[in-house]
PDB file of N, CA, C and O in Angstrom:
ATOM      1  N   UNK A   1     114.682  84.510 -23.417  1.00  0.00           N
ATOM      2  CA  UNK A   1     114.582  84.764 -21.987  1.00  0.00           C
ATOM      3  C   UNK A   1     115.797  85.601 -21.585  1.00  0.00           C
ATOM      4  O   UNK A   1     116.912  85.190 -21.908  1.00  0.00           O
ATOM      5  N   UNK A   2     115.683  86.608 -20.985  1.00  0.00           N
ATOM      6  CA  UNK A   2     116.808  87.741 -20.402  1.00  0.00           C
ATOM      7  C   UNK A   2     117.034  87.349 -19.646  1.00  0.00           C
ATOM      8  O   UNK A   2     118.174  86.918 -19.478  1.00  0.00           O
ATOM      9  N   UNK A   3     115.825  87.235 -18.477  1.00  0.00           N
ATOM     10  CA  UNK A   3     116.500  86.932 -17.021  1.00  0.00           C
ATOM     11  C   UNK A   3     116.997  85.896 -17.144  1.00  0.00           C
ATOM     12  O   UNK A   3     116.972  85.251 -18.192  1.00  0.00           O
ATOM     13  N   UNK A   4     117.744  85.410 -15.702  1.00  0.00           N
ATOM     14  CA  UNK A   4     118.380  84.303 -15.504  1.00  0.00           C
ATOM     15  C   UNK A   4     117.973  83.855 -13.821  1.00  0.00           C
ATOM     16  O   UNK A   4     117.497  84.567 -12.936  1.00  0.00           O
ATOM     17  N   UNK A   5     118.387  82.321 -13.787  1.00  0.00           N
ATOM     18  CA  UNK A   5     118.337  82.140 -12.072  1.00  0.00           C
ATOM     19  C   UNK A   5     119.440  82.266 -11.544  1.00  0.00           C
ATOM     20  O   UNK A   5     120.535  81.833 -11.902  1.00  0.00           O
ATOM     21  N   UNK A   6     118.968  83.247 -10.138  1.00  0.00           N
ATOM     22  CA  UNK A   6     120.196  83.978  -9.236  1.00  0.00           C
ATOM     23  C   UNK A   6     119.910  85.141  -9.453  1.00  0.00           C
ATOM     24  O   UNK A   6     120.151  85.817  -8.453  1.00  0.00           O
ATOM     25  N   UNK A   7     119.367  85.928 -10.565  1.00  0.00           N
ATOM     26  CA  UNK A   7     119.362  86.812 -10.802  1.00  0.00           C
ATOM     27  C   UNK A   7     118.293  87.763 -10.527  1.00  0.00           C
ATOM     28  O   UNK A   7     117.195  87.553 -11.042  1.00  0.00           O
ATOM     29  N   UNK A   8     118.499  88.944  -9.664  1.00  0.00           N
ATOM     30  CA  UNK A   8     117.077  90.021  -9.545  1.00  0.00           C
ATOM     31  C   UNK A   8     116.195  90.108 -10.246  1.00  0.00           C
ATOM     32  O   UNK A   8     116.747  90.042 -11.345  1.00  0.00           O
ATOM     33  N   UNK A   9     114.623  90.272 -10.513  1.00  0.00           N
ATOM     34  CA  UNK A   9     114.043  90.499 -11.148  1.00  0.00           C
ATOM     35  C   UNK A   9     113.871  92.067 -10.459  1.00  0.00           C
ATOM     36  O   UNK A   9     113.784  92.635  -9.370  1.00  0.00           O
ATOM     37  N   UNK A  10     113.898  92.449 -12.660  1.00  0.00           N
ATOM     38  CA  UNK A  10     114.170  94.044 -12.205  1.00  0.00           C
ATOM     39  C   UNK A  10     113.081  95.033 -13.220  1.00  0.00           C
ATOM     40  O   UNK A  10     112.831  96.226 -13.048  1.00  0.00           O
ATOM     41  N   UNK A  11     112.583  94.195 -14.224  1.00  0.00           N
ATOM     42  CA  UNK A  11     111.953  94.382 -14.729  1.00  0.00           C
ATOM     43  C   UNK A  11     110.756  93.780 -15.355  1.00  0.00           C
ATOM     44  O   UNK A  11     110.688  92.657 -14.857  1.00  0.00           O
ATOM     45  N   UNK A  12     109.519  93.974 -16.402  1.00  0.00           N
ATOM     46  CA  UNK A  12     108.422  93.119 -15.902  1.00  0.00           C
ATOM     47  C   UNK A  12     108.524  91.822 -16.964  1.00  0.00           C
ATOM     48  O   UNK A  12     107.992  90.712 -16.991  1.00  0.00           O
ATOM     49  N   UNK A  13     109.298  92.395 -17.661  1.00  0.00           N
ATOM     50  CA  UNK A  13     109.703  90.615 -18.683  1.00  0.00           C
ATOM     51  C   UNK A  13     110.883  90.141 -17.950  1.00  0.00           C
ATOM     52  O   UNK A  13     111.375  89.178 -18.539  1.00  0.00           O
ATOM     53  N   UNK A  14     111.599  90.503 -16.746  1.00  0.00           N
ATOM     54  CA  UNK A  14     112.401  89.606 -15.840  1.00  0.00           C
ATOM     55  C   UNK A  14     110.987  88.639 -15.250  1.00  0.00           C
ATOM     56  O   UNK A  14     110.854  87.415 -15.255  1.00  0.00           O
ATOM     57  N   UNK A  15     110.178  89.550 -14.834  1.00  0.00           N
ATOM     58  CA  UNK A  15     109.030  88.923 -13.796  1.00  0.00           C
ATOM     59  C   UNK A  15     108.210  87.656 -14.984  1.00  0.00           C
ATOM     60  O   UNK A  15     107.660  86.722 -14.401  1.00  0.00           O
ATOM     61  N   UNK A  16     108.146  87.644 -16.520  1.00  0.00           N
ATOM     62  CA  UNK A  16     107.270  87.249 -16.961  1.00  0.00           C
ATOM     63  C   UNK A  16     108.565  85.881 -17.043  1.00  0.00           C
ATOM     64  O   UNK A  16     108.354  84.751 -16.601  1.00  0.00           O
ATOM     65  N   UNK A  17     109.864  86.316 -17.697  1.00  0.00           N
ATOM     66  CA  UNK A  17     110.686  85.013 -17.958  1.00  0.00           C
ATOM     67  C   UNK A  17     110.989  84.268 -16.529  1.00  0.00           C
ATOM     68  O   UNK A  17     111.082  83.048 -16.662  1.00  0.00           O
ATOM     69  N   UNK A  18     111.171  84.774 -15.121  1.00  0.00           N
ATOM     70  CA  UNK A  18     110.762  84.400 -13.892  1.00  0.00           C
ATOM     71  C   UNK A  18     109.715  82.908 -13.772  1.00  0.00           C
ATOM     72  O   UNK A  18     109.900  81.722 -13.496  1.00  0.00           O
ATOM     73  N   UNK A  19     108.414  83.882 -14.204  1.00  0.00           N
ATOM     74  CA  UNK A  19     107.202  82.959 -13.846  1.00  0.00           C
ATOM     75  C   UNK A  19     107.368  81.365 -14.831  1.00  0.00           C
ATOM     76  O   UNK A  19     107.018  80.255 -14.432  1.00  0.00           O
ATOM     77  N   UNK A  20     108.066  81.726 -16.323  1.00  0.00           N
ATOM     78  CA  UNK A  20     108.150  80.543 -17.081  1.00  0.00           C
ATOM     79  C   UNK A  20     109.011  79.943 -16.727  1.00  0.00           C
ATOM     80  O   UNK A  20     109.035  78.736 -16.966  1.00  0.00           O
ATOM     81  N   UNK A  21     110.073  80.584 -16.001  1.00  0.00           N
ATOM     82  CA  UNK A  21     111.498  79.359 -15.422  1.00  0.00           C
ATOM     83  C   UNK A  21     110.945  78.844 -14.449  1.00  0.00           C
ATOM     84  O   UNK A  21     111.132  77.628 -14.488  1.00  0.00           O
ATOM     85  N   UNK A  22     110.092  79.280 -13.205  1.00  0.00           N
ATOM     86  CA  UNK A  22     109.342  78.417 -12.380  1.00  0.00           C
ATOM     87  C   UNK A  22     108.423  77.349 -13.202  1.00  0.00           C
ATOM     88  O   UNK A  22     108.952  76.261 -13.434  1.00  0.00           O
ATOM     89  N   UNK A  23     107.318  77.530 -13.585  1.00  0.00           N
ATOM     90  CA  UNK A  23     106.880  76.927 -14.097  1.00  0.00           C
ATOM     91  C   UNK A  23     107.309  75.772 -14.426  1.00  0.00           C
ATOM     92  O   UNK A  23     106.956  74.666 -14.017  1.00  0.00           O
ATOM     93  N   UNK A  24     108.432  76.191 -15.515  1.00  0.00           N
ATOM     94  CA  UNK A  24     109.344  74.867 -16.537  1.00  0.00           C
ATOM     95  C   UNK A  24     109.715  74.132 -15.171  1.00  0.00           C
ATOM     96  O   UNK A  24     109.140  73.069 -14.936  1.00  0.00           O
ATOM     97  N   UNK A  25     110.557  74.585 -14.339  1.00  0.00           N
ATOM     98  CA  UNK A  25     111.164  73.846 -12.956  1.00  0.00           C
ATOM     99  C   UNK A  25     110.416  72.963 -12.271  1.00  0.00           C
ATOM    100  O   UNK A  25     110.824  71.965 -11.676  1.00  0.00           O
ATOM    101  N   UNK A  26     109.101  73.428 -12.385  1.00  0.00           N
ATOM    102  CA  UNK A  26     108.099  72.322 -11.519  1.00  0.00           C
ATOM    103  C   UNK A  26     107.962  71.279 -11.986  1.00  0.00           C
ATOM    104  O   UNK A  26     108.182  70.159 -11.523  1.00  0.00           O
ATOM    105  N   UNK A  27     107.351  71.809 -13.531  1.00  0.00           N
ATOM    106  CA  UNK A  27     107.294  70.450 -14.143  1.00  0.00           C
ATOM    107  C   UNK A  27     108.379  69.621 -14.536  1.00  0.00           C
ATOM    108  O   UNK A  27     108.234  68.538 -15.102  1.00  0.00           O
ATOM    109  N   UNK A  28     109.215  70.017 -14.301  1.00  0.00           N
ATOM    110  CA  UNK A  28     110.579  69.102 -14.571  1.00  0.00           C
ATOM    111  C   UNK A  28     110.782  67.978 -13.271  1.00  0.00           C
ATOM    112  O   UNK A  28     110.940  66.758 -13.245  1.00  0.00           O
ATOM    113  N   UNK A  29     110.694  69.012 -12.240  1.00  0.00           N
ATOM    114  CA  UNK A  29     110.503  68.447 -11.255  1.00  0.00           C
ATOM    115  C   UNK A  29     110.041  66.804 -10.922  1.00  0.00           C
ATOM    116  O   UNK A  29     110.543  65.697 -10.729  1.00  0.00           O
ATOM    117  N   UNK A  30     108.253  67.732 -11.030  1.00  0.00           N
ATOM    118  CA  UNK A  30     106.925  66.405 -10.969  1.00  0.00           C
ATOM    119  C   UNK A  30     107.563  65.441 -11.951  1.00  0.00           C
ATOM    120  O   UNK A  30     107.877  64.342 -11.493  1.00  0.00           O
ATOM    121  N   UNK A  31     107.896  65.778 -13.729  1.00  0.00           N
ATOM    122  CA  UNK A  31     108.597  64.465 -14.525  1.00  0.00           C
ATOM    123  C   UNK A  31     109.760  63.681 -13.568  1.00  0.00           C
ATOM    124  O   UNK A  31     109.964  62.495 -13.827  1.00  0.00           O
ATOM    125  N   UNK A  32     110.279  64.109 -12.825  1.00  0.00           N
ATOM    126  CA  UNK A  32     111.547  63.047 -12.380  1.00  0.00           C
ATOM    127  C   UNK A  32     110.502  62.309 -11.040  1.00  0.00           C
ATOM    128  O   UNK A  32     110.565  61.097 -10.838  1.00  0.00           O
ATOM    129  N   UNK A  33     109.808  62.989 -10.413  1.00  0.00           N
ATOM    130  CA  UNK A  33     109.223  62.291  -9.411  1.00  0.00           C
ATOM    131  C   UNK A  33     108.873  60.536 -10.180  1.00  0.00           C
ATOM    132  O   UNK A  33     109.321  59.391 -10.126  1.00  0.00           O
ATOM    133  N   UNK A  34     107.612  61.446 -10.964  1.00  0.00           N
ATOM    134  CA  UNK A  34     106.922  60.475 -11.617  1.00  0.00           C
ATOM    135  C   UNK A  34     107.087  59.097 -12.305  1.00  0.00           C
ATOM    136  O   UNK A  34     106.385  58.100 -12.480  1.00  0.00           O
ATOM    137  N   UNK A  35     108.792  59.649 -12.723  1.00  0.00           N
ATOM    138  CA  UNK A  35     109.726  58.660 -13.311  1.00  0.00           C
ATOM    139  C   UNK A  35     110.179  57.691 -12.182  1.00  0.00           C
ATOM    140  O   UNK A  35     110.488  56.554 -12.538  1.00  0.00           O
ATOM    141  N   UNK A  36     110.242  57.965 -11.047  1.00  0.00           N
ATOM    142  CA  UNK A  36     111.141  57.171 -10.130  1.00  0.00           C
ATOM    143  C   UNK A  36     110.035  56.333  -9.180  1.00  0.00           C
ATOM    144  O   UNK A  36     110.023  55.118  -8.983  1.00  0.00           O
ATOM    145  N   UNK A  37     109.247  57.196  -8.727  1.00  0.00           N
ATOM    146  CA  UNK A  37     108.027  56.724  -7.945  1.00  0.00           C
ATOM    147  C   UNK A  37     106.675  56.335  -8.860  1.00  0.00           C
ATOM    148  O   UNK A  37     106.101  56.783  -9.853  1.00  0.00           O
ATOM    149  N   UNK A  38     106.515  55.163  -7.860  1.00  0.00           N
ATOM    150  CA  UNK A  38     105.015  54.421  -8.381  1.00  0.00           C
ATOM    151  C   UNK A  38     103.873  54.863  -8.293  1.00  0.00           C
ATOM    152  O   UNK A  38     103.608  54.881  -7.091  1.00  0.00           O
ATOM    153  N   UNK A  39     103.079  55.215  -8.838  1.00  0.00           N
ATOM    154  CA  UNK A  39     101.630  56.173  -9.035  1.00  0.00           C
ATOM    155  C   UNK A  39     100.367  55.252  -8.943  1.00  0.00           C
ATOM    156  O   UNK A  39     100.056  54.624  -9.955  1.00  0.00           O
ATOM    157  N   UNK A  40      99.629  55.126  -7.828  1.00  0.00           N
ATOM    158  CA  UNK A  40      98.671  54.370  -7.837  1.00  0.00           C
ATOM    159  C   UNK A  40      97.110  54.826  -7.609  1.00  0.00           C
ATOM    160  O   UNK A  40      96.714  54.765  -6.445  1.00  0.00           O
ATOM    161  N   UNK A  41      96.393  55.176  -8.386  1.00  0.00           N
ATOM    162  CA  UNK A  41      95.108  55.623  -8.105  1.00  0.00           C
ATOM    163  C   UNK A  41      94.225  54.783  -8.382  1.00  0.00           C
ATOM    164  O   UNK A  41      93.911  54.235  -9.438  1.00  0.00           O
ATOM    165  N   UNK A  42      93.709  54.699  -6.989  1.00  0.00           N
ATOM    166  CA  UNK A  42      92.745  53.678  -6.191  1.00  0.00           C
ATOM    167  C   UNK A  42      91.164  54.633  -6.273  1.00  0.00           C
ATOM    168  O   UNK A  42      90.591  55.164  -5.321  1.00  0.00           O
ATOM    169  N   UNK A  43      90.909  54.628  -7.138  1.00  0.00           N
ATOM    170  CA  UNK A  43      89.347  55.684  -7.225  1.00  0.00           C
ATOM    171  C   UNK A  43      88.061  54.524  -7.177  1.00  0.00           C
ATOM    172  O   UNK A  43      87.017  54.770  -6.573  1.00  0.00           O
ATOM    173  N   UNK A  44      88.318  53.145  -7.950  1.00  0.00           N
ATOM    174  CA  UNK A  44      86.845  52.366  -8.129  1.00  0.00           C
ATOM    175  C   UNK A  44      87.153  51.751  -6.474  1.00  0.00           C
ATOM    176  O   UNK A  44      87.842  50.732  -6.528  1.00  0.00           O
ATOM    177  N   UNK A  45      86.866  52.073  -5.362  1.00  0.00           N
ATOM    178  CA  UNK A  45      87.028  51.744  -4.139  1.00  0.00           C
ATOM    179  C   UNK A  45      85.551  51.101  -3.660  1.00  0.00           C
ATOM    180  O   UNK A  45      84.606  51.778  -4.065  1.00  0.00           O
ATOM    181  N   UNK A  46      85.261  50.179  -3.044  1.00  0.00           N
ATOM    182  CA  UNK A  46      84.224  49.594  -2.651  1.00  0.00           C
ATOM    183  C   UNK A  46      83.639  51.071  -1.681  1.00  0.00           C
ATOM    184  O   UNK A  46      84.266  52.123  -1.551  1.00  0.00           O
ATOM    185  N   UNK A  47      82.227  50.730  -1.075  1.00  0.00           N
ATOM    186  CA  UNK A  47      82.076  51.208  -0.018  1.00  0.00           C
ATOM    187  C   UNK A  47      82.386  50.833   1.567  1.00  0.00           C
ATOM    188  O   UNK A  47      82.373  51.571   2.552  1.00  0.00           O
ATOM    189  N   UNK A  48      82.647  49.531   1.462  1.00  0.00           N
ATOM    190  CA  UNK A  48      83.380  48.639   2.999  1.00  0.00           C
ATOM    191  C   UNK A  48      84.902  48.841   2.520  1.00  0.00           C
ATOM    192  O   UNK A  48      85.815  48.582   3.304  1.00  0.00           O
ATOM    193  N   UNK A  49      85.129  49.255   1.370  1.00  0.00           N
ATOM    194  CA  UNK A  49      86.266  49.056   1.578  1.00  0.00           C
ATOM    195  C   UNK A  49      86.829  50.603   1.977  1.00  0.00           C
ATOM    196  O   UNK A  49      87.627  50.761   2.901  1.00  0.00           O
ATOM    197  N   UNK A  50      86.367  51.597   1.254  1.00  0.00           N
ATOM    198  CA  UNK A  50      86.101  53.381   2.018  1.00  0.00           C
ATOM    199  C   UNK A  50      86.164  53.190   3.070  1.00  0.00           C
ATOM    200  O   UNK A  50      87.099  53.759   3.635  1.00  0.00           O
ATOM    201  N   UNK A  51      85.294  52.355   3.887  1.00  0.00           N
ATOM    202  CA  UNK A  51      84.836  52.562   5.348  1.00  0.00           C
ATOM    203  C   UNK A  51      85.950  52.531   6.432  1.00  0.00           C
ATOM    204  O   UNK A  51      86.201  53.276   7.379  1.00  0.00           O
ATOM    205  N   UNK A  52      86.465  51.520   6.002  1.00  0.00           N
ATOM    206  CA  UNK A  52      87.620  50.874   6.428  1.00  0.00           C
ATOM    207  C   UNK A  52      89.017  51.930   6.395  1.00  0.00           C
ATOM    208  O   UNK A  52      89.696  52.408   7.304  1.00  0.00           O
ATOM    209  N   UNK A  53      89.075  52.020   5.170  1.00  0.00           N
ATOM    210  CA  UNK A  53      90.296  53.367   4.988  1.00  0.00           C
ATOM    211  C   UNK A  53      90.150  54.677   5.515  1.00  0.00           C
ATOM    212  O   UNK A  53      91.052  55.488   5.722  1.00  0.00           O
ATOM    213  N   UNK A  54      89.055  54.798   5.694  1.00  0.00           N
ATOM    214  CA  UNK A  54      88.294  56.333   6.523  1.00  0.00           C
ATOM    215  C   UNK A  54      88.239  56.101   8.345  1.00  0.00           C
ATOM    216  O   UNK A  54      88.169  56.988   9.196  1.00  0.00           O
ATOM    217  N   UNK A  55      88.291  54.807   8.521  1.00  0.00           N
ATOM    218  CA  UNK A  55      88.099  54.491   9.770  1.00  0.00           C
ATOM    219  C   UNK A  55      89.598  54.432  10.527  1.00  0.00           C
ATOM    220  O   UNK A  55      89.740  54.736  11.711  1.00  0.00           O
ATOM    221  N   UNK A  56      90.770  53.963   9.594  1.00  0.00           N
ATOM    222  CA  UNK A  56      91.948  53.461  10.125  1.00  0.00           C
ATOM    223  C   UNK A  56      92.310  54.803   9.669  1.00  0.00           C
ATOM    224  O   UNK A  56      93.067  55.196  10.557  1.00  0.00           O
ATOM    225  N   UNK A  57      92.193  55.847   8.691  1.00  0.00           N
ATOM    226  CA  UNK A  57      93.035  57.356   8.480  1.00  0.00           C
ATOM    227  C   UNK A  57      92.520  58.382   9.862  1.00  0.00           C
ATOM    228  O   UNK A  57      93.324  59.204  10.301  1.00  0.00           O
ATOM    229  N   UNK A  58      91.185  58.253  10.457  1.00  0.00           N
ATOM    230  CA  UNK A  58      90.557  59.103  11.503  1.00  0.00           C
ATOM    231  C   UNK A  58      90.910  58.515  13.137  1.00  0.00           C
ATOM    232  O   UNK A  58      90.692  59.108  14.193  1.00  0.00           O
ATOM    233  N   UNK A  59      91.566  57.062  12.921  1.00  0.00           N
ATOM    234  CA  UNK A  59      92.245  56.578  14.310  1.00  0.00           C
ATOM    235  C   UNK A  59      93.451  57.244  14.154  1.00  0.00           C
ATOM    236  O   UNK A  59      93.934  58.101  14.894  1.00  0.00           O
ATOM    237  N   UNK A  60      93.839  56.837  13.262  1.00  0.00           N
ATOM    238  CA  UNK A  60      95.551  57.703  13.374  1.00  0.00           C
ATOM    239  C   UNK A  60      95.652  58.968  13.321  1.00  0.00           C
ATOM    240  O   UNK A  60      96.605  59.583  13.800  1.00  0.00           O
ATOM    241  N   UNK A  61      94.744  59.460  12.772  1.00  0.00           N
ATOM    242  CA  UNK A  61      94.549  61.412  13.071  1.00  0.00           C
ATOM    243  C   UNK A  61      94.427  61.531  14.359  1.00  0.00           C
ATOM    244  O   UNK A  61      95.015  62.520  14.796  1.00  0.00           O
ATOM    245  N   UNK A  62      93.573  60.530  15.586  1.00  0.00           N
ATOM    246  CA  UNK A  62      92.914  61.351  16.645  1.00  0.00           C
ATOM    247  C   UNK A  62      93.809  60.843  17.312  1.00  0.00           C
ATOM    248  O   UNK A  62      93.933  61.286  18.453  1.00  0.00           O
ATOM    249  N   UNK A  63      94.972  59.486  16.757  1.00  0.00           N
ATOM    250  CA  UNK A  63      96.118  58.844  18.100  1.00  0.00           C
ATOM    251  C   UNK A  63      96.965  60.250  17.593  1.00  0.00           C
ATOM    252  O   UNK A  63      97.292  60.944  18.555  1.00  0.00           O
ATOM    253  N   UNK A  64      97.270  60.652  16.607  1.00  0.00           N
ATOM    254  CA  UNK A  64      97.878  61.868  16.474  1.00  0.00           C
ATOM    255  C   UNK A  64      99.461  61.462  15.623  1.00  0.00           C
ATOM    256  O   UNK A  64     100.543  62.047  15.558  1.00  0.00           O
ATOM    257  N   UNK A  65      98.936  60.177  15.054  1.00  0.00           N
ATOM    258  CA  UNK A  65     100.192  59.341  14.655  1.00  0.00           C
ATOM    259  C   UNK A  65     100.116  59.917  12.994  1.00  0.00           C
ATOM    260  O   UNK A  65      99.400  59.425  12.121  1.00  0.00           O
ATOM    261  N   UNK A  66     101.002  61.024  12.835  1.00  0.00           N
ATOM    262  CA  UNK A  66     100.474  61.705  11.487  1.00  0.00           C
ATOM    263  C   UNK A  66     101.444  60.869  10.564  1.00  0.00           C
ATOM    264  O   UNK A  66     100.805  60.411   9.617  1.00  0.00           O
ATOM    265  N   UNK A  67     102.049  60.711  10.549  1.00  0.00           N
ATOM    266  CA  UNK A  67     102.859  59.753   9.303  1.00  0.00           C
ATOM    267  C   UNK A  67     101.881  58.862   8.967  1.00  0.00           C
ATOM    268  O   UNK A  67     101.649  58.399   7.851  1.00  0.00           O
ATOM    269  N   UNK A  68     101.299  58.640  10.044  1.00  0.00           N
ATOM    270  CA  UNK A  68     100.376  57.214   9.804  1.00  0.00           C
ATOM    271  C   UNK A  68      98.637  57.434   9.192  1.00  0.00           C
ATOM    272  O   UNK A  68      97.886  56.496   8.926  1.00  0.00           O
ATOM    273  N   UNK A  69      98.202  59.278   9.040  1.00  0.00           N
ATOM    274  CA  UNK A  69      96.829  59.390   8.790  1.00  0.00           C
ATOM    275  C   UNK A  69      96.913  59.770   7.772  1.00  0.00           C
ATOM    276  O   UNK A  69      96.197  60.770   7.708  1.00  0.00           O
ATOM    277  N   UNK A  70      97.552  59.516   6.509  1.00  0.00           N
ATOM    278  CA  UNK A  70      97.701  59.537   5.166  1.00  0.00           C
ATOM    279  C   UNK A  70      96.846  58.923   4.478  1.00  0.00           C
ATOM    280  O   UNK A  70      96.718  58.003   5.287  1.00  0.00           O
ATOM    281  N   UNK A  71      95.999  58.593   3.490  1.00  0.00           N
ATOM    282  CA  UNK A  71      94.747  57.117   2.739  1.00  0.00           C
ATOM    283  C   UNK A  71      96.418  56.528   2.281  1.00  0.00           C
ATOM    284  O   UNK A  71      96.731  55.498   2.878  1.00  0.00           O
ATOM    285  N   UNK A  72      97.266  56.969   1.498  1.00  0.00           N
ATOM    286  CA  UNK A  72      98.269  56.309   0.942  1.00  0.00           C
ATOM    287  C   UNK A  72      99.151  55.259   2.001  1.00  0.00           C
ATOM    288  O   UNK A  72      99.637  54.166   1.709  1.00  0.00           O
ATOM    289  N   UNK A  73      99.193  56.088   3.542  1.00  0.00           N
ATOM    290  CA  UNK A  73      99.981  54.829   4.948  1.00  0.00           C
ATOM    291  C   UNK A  73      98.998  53.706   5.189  1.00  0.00           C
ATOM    292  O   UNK A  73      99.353  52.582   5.543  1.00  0.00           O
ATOM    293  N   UNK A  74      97.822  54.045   4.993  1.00  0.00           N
ATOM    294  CA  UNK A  74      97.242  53.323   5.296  1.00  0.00           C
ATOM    295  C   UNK A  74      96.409  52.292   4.594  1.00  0.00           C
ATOM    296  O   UNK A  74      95.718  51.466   5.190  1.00  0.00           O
ATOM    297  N   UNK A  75      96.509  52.383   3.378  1.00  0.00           N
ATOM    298  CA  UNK A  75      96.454  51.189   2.210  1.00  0.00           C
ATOM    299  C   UNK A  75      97.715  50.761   2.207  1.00  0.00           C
ATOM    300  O   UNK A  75      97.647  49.552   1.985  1.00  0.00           O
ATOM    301  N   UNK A  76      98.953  51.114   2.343  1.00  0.00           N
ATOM    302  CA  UNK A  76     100.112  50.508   2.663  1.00  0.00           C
ATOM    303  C   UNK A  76     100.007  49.766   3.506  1.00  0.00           C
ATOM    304  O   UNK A  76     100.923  48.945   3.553  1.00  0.00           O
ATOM    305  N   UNK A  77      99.138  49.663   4.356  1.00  0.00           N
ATOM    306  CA  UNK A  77      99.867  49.014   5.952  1.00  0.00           C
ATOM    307  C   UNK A  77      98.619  47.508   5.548  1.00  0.00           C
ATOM    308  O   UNK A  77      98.823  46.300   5.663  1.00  0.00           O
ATOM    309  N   UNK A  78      97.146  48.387   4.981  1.00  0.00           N
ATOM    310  CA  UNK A  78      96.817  47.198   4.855  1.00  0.00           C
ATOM    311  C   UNK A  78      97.170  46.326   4.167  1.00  0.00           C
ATOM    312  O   UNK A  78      96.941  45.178   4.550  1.00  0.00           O
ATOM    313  N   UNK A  79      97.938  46.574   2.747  1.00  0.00           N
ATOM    314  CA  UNK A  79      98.566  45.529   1.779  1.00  0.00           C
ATOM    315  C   UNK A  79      99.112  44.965   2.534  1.00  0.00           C
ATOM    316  O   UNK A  79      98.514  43.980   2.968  1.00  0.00           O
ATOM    317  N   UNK A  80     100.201  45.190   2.976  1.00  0.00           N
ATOM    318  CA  UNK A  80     101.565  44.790   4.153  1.00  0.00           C
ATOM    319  C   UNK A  80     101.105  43.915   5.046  1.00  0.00           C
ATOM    320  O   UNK A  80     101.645  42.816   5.170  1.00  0.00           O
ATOM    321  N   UNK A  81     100.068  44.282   5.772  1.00  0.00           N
ATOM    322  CA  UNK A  81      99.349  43.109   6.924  1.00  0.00           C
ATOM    323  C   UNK A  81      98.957  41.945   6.114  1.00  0.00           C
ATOM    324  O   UNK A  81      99.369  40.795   6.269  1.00  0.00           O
ATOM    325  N   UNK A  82      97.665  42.588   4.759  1.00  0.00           N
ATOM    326  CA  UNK A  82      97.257  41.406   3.986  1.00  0.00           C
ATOM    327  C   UNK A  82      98.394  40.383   4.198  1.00  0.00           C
ATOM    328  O   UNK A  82      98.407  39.422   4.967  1.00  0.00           O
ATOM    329  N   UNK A  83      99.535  40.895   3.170  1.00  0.00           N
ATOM    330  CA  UNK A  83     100.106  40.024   2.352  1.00  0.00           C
ATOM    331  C   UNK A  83     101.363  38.806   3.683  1.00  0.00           C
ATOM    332  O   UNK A  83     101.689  37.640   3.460  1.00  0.00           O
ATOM    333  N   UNK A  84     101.768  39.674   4.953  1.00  0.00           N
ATOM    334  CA  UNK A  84     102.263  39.226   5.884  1.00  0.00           C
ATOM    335  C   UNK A  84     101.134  37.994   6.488  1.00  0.00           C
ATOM    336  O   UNK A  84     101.380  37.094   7.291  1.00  0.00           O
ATOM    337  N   UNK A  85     100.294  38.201   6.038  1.00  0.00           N
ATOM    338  CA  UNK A  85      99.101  37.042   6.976  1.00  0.00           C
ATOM    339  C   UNK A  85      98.735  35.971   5.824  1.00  0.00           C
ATOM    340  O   UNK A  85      98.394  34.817   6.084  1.00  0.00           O
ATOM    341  N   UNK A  86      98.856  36.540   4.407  1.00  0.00           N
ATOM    342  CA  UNK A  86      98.501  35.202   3.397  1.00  0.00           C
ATOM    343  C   UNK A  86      99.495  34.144   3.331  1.00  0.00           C
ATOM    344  O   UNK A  86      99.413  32.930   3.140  1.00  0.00           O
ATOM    345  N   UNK A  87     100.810  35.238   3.618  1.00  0.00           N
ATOM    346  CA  UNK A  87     101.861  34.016   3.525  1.00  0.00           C
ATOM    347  C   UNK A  87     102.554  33.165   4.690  1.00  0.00           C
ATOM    348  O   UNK A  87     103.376  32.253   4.605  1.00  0.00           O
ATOM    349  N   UNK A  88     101.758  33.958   6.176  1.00  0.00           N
ATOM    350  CA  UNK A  88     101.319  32.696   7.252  1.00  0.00           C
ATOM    351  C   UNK A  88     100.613  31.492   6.632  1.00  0.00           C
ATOM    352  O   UNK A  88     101.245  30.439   6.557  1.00  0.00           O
ATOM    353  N   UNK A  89      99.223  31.563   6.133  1.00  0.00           N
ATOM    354  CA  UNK A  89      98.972  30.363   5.436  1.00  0.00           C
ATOM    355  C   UNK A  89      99.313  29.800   4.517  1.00  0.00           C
ATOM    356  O   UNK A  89      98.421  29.132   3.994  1.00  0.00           O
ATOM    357  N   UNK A  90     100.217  29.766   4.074  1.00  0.00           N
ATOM    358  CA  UNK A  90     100.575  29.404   3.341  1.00  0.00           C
ATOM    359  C   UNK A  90     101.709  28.052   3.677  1.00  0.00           C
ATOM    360  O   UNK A  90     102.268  27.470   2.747  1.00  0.00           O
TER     361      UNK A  90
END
């Protein structure tokens, strides 16, 4: 690799070693995310249970509460309620 970062791209193997230092950077990136943060994919989802997550992501879109119209805030909030109300009975 010739080029370097900081450095102009000035020619078209600057532009090609460019595109692979991005590249490499991203994915280096996404690896440290991935490493630190918890990854949860929720795909076998009921259909009441869709309904529900589609219903509480399209209230908070139209209250305009955007932190809050995420599927990820809002399976959060329901765990969080769940688990705040099981351990009332408890």
């Amino acid at each position: 690799m010739t080029w370097q970062p900081g450095q102009p791209i000035r020619s078209a193997q600057d532009e090609v070693d460019w595109q692979e230092w991005k590249r490499c950077t991203k994915a280096e990136g996404q690896r440290y995310r991935r490493s630190k943060y918890r990854r949860i994919d929720y795909i076998d989802v009921s259909d009441a249970a869709a309904a529900i997550i589609d219903l509480e992501v399209s209230v908070a879109q139209r209250e305009r509460r955007y932190v809050d119209s995420t599927y990820s805030a809002v399976i959060n909030r329901i765990i969080t309620e769940w688990a705040a109300h099981r351990n009332k009975m408890r």
